[in-house]
N, C-alpha and C positions, 0 to 999 in steps of 0.2 A: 167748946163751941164748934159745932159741925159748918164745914164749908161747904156754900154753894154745892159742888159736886156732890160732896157727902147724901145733900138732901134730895139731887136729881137721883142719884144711885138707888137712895130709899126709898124712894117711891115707885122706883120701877121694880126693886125688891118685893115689895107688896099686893102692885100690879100684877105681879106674875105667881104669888105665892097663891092664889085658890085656883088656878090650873090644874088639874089631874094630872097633867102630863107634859113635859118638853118637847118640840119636836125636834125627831134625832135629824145628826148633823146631816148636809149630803155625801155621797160618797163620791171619792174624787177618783179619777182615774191616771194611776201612775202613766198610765201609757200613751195617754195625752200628754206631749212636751209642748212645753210655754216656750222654752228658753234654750235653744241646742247648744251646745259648747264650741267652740271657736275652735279648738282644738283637742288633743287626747292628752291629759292630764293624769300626776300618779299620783295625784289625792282628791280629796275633796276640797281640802283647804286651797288647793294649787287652784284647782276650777271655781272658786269662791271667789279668790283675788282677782279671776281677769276676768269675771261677769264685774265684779263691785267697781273697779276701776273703768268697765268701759260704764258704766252707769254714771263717771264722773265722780266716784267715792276715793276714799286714799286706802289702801291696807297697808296695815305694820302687821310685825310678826316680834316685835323687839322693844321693849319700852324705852329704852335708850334710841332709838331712833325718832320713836314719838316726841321723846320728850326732846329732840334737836329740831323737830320740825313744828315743833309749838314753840320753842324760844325764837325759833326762824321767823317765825307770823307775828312775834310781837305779844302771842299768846300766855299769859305768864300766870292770869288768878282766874281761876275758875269754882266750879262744885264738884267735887270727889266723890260716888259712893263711899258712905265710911269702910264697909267690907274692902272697900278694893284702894283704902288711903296709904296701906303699905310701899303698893307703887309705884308711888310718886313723894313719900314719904323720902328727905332727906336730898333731892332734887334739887340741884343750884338755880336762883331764879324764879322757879314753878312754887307758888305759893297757892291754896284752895279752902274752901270751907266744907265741911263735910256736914254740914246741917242747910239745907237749900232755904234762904234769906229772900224773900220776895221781894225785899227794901232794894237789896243789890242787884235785882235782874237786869239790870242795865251793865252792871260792873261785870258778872262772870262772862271771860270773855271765850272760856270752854265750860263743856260738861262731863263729865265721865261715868257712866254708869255699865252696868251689864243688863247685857241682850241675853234673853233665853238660846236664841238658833240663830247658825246663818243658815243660808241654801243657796247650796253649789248652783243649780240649776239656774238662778238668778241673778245671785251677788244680792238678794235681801238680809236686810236685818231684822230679825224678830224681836218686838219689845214688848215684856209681857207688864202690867200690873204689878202682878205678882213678885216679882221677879225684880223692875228696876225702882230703884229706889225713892228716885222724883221723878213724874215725869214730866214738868218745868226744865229737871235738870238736863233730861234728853234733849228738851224740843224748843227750848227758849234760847241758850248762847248759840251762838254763831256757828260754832264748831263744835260738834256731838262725837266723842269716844266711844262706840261701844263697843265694851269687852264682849268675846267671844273663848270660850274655853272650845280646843280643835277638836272636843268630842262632841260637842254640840253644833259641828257642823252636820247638818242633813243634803241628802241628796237632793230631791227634791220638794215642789210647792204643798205635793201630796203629802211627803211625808213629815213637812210643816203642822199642816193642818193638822194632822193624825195626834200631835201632840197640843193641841189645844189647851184641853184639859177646860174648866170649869173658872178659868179666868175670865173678867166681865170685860177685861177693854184689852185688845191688841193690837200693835201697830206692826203693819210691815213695812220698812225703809228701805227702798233701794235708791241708793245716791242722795244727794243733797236736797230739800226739797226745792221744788217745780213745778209752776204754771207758766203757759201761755195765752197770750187773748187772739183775739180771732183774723189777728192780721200774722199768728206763728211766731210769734217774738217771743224766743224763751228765756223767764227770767227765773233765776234759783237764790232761794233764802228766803223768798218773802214769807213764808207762813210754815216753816221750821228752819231747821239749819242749814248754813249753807254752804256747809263742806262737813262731809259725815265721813268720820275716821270708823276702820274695824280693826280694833287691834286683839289680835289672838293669838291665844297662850297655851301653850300644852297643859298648862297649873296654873292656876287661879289662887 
């Protein structure tokens, strides 16, 4: 039985199948900067962490750090990509389910999945479709892991894009999510998570 989604997707599938033609993407301009670096950096992953953190995101680089700062918060069951249940596999306390449970969306009090890119330029997280595994599991607990492997950090927004590729839904995350209404009062978590971890690994 297809879900909701499923059936918006397919019909926009078919909407667009007697088209002749897609229009191509626009061209973006590397030399347009969005986001200048704070400082001179000797990586990308180094200029990754301190856009993601001034954005109010957390970066690890260390799973054993994560996983102290998720017993810290009280954070103990969540949903695991199964690829990436290794982990966290064997973790005292850190308990997960690796099939996302729509019954429990209340109970996972983390998410872990993987992010296609970050971008230095920003401290964004790229989340592709394709790529993560739920994206309930992303956007629903409280607190969102995404992995990052440090070759899939990019430089910039441009050369984000450039890797699109032919997936139908992307999100870009920088920091926790956040609105404000029109007196400036900003409030983070209402309508994703709200404390977005990136934790990146030289190996996946």
């Amino acid at each position: 039985m297809s879900s909701d989604r499923d059936k918006i997707y397919s019909a926009i599938r078919a909407a667009l199948a007697p088209l002749p033609e897609r229009t191509e993407k626009p061209e973006w301009d590397d030399a347009m900067i969005v986001c200048k670096p704070s400082g001179k950096f000797d990586s990308l992953k180094a200029q990754f962490a301190d856009k993601l953190i001034s954005a109010s995101g957390r970066f690890y680089d260390s799973v054993d750090t994560l996983t102290a700062y998720l017993k810290e918060e009280g954070s103990t069951f969540g949903y695991c990509d199964p690829a990436l249940a290794h982990l966290l596999e064997g973790v005292e306390s850190i308990t997960f389910d690796t099939e996302f449970d729509e019954a429990r969306i209340n109970d996972y009090t983390f998410g872990l999945t993987k992010a296609s890119a970050g971008i230095a330029e920003s401290g964004t997280i790229v989340l592709k479709d394709s790529v993560t595994s739920a994206r309930l599991g992303a956007l629903a607990p409280w607190i969102h892991i995404a992995v990052i492997e440090e070759t899939d950090i990019v430089a910039s927004i441009g050369e984000a894009i450039q890797g699109f590729g032919d997936d139908p839904s992307i999100i870009f995350a920088t920091g926790p999510s956040k609105t404000a209404d029109v007196e400036g009062i900003l409030i983070e978590g209402v309508h994703g998570p709200g404390i977005q971890v990136a934790l990146v690994l030289s190996h996946i």
